[in-house]
N, C-alpha and C positions, 0 to 999 in steps of 0.2 A: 486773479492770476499773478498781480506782480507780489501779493501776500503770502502766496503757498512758495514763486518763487524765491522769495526772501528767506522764506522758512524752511526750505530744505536745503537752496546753497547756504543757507550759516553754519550747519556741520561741516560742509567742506571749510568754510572760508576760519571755522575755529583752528580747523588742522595749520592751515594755514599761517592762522596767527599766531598758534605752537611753534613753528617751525621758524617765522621771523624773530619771534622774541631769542629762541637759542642762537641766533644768526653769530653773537660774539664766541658765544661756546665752540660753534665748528671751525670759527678760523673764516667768514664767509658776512660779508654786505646782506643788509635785508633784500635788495633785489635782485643778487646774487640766487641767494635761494629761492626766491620766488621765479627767478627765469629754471634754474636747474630743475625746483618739481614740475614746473609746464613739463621740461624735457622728459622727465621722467612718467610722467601720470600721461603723457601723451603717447607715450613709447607705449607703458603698459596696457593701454584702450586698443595699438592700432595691433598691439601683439594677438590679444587675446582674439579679437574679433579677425583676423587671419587665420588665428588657430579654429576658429567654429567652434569657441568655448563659453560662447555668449551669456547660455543658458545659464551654465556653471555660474560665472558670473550675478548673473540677474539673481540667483539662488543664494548668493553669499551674500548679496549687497543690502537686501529689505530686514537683516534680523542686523546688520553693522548699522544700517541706519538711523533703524528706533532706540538703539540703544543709545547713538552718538546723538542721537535729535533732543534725549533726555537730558543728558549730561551738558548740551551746549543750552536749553532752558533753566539749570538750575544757575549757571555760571552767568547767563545773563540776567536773571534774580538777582543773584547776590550784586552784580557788579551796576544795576539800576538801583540797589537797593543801598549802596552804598552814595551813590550819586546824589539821591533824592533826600536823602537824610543827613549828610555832612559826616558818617562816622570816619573815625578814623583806627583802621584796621592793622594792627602791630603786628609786626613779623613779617617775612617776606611774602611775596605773590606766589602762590600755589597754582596751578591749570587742575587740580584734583578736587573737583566740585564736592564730598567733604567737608574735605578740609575750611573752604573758603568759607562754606555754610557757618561752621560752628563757631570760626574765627567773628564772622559779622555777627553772630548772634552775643558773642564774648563781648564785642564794641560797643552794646547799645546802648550802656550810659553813658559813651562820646556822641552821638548823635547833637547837633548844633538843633535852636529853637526855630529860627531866623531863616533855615533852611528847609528846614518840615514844611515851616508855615507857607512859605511861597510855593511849595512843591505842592503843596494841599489844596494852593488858591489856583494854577497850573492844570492840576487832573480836573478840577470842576469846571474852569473853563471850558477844557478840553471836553469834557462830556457834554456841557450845554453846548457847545459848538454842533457835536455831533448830532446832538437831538433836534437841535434846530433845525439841523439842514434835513433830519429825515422827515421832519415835518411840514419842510417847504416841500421837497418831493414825493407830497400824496397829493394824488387830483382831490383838487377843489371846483365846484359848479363854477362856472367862470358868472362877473358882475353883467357883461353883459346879456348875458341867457336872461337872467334876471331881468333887468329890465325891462327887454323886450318883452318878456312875457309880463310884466306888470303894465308896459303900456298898451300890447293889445288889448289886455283887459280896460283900460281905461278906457280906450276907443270906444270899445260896443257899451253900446243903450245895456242896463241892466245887468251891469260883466260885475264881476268882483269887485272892482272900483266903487261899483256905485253901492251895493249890497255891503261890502266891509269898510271901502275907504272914506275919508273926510276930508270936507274942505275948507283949509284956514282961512284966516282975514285977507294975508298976504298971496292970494293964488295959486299958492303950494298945495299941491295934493300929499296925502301921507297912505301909505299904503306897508303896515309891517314895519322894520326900519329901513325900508326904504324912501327918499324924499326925492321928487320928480319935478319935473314941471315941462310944458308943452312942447309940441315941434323943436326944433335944429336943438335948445338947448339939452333936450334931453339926450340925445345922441351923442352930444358932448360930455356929458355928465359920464354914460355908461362907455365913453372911450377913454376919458382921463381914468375911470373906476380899475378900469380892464388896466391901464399901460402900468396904474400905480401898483396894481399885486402884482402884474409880471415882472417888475421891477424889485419889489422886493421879496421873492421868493427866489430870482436870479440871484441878489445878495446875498440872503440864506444860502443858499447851496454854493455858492462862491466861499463864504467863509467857512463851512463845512469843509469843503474840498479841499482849502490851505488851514485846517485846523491846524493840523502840526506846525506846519511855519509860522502861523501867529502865537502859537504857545509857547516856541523859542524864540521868538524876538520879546515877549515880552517876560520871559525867565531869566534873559539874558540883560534885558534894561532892568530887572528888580532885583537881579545879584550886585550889579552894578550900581546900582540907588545903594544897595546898603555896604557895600565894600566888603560883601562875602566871598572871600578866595577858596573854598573849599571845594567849590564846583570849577576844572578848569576848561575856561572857552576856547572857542577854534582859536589856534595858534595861525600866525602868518606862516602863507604856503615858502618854500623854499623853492628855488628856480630848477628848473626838470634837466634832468640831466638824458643822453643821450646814447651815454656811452656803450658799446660793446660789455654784458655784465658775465659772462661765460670764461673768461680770460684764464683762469687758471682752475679748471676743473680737474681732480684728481680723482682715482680709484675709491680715497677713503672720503673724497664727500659724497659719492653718491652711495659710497656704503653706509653710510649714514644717514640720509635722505630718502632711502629705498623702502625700509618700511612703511613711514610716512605716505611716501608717496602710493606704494600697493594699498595703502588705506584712503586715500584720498581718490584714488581709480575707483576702487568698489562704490563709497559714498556716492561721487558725484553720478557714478551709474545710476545709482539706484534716484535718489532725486532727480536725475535726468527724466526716469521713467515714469516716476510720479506725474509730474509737472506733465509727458507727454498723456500721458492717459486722462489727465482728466482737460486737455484742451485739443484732444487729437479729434476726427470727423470721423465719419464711419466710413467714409469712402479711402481714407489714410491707409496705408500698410504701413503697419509699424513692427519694425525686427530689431531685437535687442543689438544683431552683428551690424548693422548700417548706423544703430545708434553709438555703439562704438569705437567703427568710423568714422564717424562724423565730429563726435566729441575729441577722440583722437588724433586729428588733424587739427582740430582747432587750437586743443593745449601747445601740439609742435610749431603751430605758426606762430602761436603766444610766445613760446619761447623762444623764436629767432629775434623776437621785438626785445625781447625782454619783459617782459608779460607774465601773468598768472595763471593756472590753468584755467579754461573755459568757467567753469561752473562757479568759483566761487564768487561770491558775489563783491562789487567793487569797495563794498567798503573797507575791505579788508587793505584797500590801498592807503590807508591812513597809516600802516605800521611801516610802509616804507619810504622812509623819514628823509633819505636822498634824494627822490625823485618825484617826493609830495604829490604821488598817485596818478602823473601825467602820463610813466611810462606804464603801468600797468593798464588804463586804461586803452592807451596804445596796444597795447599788445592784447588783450582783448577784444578787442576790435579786430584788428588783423590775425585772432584766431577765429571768429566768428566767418568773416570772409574768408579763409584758406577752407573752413566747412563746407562754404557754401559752395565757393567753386568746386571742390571733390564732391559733394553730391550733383554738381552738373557736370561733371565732364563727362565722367563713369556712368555707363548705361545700366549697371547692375543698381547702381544708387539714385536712377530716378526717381523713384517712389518715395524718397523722402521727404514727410511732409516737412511743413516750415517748422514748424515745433523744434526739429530735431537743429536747428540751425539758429534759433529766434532767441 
């Protein structure tokens, strides 16, 4: 769930990061424009879904999606591809997936040694992580089953014990690789056996789990061992500002802003709907107009905060460089809750499952 959500709001949150990057172009703060498209992409949800144009909607949104879904994986290609390898890419940043392509393929004998290599040592990690942990999480016969069942046998006159097993100098019986010996200690033996796989097969799956996070801390101490600036790391947060970001909105920024934003309504519709249909219940009613609603109320709460709209995802608060992502999250938040309350106040918006608010 949180995988297909990542991957469907990242076409919204590219629009997104189109829209903060031109921030200087319009005359407008990056959280400027980020509160104005909530205003806007929220207007557009609570319009549509008033009008009973839902459908229309749900119809334009699945073929804007796949195409924008296409376009925001080639751009994250290029832009990992440029990360993982040191090149360095001449001429300005392009948003025109193309262009950017042919450009990084143009750089690849700038590519650094020294960065390959760590990035090379990085994904293997990263894959043995992953394999490990899938390996912890397959049932294994636990040690104890074993043993019991090796010591009843030793119990009984004429059991397996006596028929296959042997007995050393030292009073050890051997039975397969298993090594036992009588009363309390063996109980002991098969409890230490049991506590040490459960232990490290929780480890396993512990470091599986934080794979990513151990693969950046330790990409980030081996850039740093070698004093390679080509990869740059998280910068210090700057102190969150607060302030009213709506202050001087004019005619011609939201004419400006408005196709974007009718394009970022559709998307996040339609990834809205994905996401609900494949984690919705069968007992759910789910209707494109209460989806909406719902999403619609939440962009407009976002942007009383100063927020993003709903759907796109947070990381996109990294491009707004004054308020180092506190306000948007903020305002995400409080459009998430202004959802929730309209689908509980409104009797018509009961039936909304959580999906549509979650």
């Amino acid at each position: 769930m949180p995988s297909l959500a990542l991957q469907t709001g990242s076409t919204v949150a590219l629009c997104m990061g189109e829209l903060t990057d031109r921030s200087e172009a319009l005359g407008m703060m990056p959280a400027e424009v980020a509160g104005l498209a909530a205003l806007l992409v929220g207007s557009v949800h609570v319009l549509v879904g008033l009008l009973d144009m839902a459908s229309i909607a749900e119809l334009f949104s699945q073929p804007l999606l796949r195409g924008r879904t296409i376009a925001a994986a080639i751009l994250v290609l290029s832009s990992q591809a440029r990360a993982l390898t040191g090149l360095t890419v001449p001429g300005n940043s392009s948003s025109v997936p193309v262009v950017q392509m042919v450009r990084m393929f143009m750089a690849v004998p700038t590519c650094k040694g020294s960065t390959c290599g760590i990035s090379a040592g990085l994904i293997v990690m990263l894959l043995l992580l992953r394999r490990l942990g899938a390996q912890a999480a397959k049932p294994r016969p636990s040690p104890c089953a074993e043993l019991s069942s090796v010591s009843r046998a030793d119990d009984t006159d004429g059991g397996l014990a006596t028929v296959y097993g042997k007995q050393s100098d030292s009073g050890l019986s051997e039975f397969g690789h298993i090594w036992r010996m009588g009363g309390s200690t063996r109980s002991r033996c098969a409890w230490c056996m049991s506590c040490s796989c459960r232990a490290m097969s929780v480890v396993a799956r512990s470091a599986a789990a934080a794979a990513n996070l151990l693969v950046l801390v330790a990409g980030s101490a081996a850039y740093r061992a070698i004093g390679d600036t080509s990869v740059s790391l998280i910068s210090t947060l700057e102190t969150p500002s607060f302030a009213p970001r709506l202050q001087a909105v004019t005619f011609e920024k939201i004419a400006a802003l408005a196709p974007s934003a009718v394009l970022m309504a559709f998307l996040s519709l339609g990834s809205h709907l994905i996401v609900v249909e494949r984690v919705r219940r069968p007992c759910d009613h789910v209707g494109a107009r209460r989806e909406l609603l719902a999403i619609g109320a939440g962009s407009l709460g976002a942007a009383v905060c100063g927020g993003m709209p709903v759907m796109p995802n947070l990381a996109t608060t990294q491009s707004l460089k004054d308020c180092a992502g506190a306000l948007g999250a903020i305002g995400n938040a409080a459009g998430h809750l202004a959802a929730f309350m309209l689908a509980a106040q409104f009797p018509a918006l009961q039936q909304v499952p959580s999906c549509a608010i979650g």
